[in-house]
N, C-alpha and C positions, 0 to 999 in steps of 0.2 A: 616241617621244622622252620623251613622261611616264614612264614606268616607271623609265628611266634619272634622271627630276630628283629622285625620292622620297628618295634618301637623303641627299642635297645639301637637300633642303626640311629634312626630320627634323636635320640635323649643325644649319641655318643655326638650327633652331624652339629647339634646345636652347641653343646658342651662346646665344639673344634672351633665353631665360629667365634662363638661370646669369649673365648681364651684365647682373641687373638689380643686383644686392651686387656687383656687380665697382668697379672704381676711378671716378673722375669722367671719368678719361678716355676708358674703356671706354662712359660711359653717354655723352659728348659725342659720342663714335665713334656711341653706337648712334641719337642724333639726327639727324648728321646724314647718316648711312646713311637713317633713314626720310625725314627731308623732300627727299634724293635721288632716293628711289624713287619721293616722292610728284608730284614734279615731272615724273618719267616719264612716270610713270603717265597725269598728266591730260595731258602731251603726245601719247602714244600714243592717249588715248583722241579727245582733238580733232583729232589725222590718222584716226584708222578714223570719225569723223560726216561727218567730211570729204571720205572718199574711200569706204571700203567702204558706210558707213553712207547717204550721200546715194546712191548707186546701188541700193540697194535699198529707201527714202523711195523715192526717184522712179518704181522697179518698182512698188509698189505702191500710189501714187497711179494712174498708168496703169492699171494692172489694177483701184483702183478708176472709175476712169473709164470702162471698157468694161462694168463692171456694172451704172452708171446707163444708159449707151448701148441695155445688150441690155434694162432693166425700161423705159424710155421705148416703143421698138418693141415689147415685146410688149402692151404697153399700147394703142398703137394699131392694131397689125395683128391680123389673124385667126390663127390657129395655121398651116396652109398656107402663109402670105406669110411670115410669119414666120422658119418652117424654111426658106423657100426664100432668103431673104436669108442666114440665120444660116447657110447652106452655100456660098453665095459667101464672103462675109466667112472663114468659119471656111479655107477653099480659098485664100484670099490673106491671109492673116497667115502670117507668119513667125517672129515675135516671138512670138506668144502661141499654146499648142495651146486651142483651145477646142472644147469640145461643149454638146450638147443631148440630154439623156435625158430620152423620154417612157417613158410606160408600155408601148409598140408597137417603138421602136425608139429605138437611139444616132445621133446625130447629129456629125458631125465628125472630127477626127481620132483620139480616141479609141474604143475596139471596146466596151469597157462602164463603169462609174462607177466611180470606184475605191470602196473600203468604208471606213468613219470618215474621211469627210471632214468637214472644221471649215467652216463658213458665212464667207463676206467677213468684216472683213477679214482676217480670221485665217487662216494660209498653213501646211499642211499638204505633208511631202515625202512621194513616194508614188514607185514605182519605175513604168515602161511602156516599150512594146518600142515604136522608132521606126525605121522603115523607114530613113530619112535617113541614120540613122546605122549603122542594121543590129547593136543592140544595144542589150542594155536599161539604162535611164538614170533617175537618180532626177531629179525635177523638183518644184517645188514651186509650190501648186493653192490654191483655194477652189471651194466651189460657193455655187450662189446660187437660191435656189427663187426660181420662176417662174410665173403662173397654167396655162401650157402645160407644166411641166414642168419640171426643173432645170438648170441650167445650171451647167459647169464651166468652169474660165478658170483655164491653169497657163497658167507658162513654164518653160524647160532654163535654170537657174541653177546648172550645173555650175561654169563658171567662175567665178562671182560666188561659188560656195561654194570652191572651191579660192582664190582671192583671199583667202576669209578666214581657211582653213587656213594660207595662207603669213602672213599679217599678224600670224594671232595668232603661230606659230610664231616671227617675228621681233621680236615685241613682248616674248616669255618670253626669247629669246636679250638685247634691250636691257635688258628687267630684271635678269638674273643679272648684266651687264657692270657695270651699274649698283650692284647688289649688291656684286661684287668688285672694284669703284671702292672705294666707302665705306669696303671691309674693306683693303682695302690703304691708304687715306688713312689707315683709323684706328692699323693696324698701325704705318705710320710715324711718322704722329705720337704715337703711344703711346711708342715707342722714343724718340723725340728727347727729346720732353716727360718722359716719366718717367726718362729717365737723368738728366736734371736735376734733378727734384724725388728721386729716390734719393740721388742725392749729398748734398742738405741734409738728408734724415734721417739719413743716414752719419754726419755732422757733427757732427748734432744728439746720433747715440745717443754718439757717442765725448764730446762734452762733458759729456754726461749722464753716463758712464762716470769722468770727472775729468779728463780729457785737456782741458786748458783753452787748449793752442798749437793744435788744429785751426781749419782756418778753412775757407771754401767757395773751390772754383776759381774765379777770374772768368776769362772765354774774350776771342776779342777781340772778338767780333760787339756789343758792347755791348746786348743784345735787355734785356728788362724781367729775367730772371732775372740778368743779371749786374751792372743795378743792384740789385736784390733782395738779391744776392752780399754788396756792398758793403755795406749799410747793415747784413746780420748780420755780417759781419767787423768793423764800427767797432763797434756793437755788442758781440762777443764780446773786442775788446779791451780795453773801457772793461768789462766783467765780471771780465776776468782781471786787470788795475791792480787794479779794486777788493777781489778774492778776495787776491789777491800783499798787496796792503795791507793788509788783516781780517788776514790768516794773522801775517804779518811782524809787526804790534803785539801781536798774542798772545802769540806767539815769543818776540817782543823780551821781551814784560812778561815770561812762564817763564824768559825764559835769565836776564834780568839778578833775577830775584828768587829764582833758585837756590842764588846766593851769601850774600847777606846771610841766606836760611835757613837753610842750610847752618850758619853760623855761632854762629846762633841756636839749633838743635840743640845742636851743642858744646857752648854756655853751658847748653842742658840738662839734658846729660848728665853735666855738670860739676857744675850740681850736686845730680843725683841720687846722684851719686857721694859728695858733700861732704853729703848728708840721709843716706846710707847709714852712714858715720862717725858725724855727730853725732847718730844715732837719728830724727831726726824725719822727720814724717808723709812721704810719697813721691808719697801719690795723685793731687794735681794734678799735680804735673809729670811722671807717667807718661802723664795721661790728655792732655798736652801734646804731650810727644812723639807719642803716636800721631797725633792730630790731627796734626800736623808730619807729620809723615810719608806722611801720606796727601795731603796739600798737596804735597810735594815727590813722590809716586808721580804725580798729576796731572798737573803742568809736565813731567817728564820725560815722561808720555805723549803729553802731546801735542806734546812738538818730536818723536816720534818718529811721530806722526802725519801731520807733516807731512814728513818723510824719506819716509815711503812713498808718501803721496800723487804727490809728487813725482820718486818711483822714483831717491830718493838714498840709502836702504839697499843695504847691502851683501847679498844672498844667495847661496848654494848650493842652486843647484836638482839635486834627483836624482828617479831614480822612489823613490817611497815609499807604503809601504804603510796606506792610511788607517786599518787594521784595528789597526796597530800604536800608531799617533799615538792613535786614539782609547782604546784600553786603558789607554793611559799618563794619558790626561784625564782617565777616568772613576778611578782607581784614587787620582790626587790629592784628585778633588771628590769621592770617598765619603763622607770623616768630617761632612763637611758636610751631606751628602744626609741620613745617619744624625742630625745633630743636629737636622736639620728635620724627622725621621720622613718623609720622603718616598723613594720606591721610582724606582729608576732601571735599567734595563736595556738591554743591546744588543740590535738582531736584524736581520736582512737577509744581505746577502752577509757574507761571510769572507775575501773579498778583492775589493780597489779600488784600482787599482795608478796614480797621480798623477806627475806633474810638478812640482816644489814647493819648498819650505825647511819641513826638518820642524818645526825649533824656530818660526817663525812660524805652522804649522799648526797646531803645539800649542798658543800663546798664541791662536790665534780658537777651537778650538774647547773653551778650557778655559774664556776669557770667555763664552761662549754659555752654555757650560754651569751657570757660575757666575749668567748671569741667571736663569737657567732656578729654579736653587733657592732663588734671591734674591726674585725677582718673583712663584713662579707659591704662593708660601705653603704652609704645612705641611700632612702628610697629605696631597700633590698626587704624581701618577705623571709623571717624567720616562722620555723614550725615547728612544736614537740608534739611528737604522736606518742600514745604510749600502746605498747602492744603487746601482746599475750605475755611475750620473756623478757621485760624490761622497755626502752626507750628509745627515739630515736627523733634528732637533732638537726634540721636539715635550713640550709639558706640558700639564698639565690647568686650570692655572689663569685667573687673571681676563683673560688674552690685553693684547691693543692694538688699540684703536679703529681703524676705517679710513682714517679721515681723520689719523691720528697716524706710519703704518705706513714714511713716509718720514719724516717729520721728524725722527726717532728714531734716525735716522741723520746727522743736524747734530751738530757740535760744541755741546759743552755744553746740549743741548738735553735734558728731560725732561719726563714726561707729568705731568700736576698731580695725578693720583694716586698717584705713585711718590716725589714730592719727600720723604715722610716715611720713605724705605729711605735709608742713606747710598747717597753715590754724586754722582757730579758729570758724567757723560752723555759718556764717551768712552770706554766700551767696547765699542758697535754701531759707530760710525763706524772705532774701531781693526781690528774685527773688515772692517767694510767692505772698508778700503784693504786688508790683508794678503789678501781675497780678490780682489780684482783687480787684486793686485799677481802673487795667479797665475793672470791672463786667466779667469778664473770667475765666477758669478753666483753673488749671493743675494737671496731673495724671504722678507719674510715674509707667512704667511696663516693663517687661523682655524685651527683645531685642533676648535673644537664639542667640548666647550670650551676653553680653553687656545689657546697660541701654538704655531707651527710654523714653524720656520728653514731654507730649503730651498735647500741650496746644490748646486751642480753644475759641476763641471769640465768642462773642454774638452777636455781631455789625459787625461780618466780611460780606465784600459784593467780591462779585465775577467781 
């Protein structure tokens, strides 16, 4: 039967190791699989002291009792009386085979001594041919020297040794049941328990994603998870009121402060128009308008920010080819690359075949691009690789902190090193929404040295 449990041992030893990094519930599984076992265990072991154990405790107090018995007699008797009692006696026991070996002859129902025998009380199996049963049988012995000579004192605990072949045999059978108890409790409670707690990271990653209407199932069983349920759904609604309201006064302030700019231009341009005629200076109200304008590029980006987030733009999704989009980005941000002295090149695949809106692919990765020559400062190598699942954006420059790497991603949010580049912190977040606006990820990470933009499709085909 062991030969067969070895590879059942080896699957269970590996399963024990690989689930020590496995989940809490894998580890609670593997706990209480051991204090299962453990519980067996000591039950198993207090029925065999109980049953196998105390019959063979009491064999061998008996047998030593018949050792004090035979060293008392031969203490008091002569050699002669001696043997002649210890051949009665040994002639009427049934229970014990005993002999007597002098140096002249063997004594009892044994024909000679057996060889490496262990002294009382230590029990030694020796195999011997028994009339009685007319075949040979292992039994288990001590000897015991004697002034006359040595003495042995076995019994036939065949059955007392087959008792404990089957015992332990059924003690490895309640282990394994035991073992495939815990692994099937844990199994199902794995299953019940983690399909629930998968659902709340579901939740979690689609919120995290911007999807701010998900919320958690509550079932009807009312158990601790689906009060749990509740308190992130009230929760996640008192986030989204408060997100709805941030976004909506923002909005509000850009939409309603569009107009009165707008107007404000006009009378700009009116009268650059009107200094153009009467000769005079132009400079501030050129360097007005630009400002102006950059203020009203602002507000229009981000009500259009907020369209995407919201997934209230309009697009045309086709396949398209990033190889093309991206030729078209690089070929507009050149004069720029050239005015910074900084070196820019494509390399990777040659085609990268998407799902998408080309024109918003073009605006993230011409923004990317633009930070790229913006932030990463002159004489810096910029590179677009393009790769099996989309793209990837890398420079040599001073990068972004780690602790910065999301933030940078909020509205109007910037790093306190960068406040001195113009800029007003809404073209990572625009770049964000228009890529998960086509179910795609972006990460940013070190470059050693410089930043790296690493985005990746879902829908990308090769």
């Amino acid at each position: 039967m062991l030969p067969y449990l070895k590879p059942f041992v080896a699957w269970v030893t590996e399963w024990w190791k690989n689930s020590r990094q496995a989940s809490s519930v894998w580890r609670l599984t593997r706990l209480y699989t051991s204090l299962l076992l453990l519980v067996v265990g000591i039950l198993l072991l207090l029925l065999y002291q109980l049953s196998v154990g105390q019959i063979s405790r009491n064999q061998r107090s008996q047998m030593g009792e018949l050792v004090q018995q035979q060293k008392l007699l031969a203490q008091e008797l002569n050699q002669a009386d001696f043997i002649k009692q210890f051949e009665l006696q040994a002639a009427g026991s049934r229970q014990y085979i005993l002999s007597f070996v002098t140096q002249e002859q063997v004594y009892g129902r044994l024909t000679s001594a057996p060889k490496y025998l262990r002294s009382c009380p230590s029990i030694t199996r020796f195999p011997i041919w028994l009339d009685n049963y007319d075949e040979i049988r292992l039994i288990s012995g001590c000897s015991q020297a004697l002034p006359q000579g040595l003495l042995v004192i076995a019994t036939d605990d065949e059955s007392l040794f087959d008792l404990k072949t089957q015992f332990i045999s059924a003690s490895i059978i309640a282990l394994l049941l035991a073992l495939a108890l815990g692994i099937t409790t844990g199994l199902i409670f794995s299953h019940r328990v983690l399909k629930r707690i998968n659902t709340f990271n579901s939740i979690a990653q689609r919120v995290e994603s911007g999807e701010m209407t998900a919320r958690v199932p509550v079932s009807a069983q009312g158990d601790e998870y689906d009060h749990m349920a509740l308190h992130i759904n009230t929760m996640l609604s008192r986030l989204e009121d408060s997100f709805h309201a941030i976004t909506g006064v923002t909005d509000a302030i850009a939409h309603d402060l569009r107009t009165p700019l707008g107007h404000l231009r006009q009378q700009i341009e009116q009268g650059l128009m009107d200094a153009h005629k009467s000769g005079s200076p132009t400079d501030n109200l050129t360097e007005m308008l630009v400002k102006l304008d950059a203020i009203l590029f602002t507000f229009t980006a981000m009500l259009e920010l907020t369209r995407l987030e919201q997934k209230q733009q309009t697009t045309h999704f086709a396949a398209i080819n990033l190889q093309v989009v991206i030729n078209d980005a690089v070929d507009l941000i050149r004069p720029i690359v050239e005015d910074n002295h900084q070196s820019l090149r494509i390399v990777g695949k040659q085609n990268c075949i998407v799902q998408g809106d080309a024109t918003l692919l073009f605006r993230a990765i011409y923004n990317l691009l633009e930070n790229a020559c913006k932030y990463a400062g002159q004489h810096t190598q910029i590179a677009i690789e393009i790769t099996d699942n989309g793209f990837i954006i890398s420079d040599t420059g001073p990068g972004i902190p780690d602790h910065e790497k999301d933030k940078v991603f909020q509205r109007l949010y910037r790093i306190e090193e960068s406040r001195s580049i113009a800029g007003f912190g809404i073209g990572l977040p625009l770049v964000r929404a228009i890529i998960r606006l086509h179910d795609a990820q972006i990460a940013l990470e070190n470059n050693h040295p410089g930043l790296k933009v690493v985005v990746n499709f879902n829908s990308a085909e090769q």
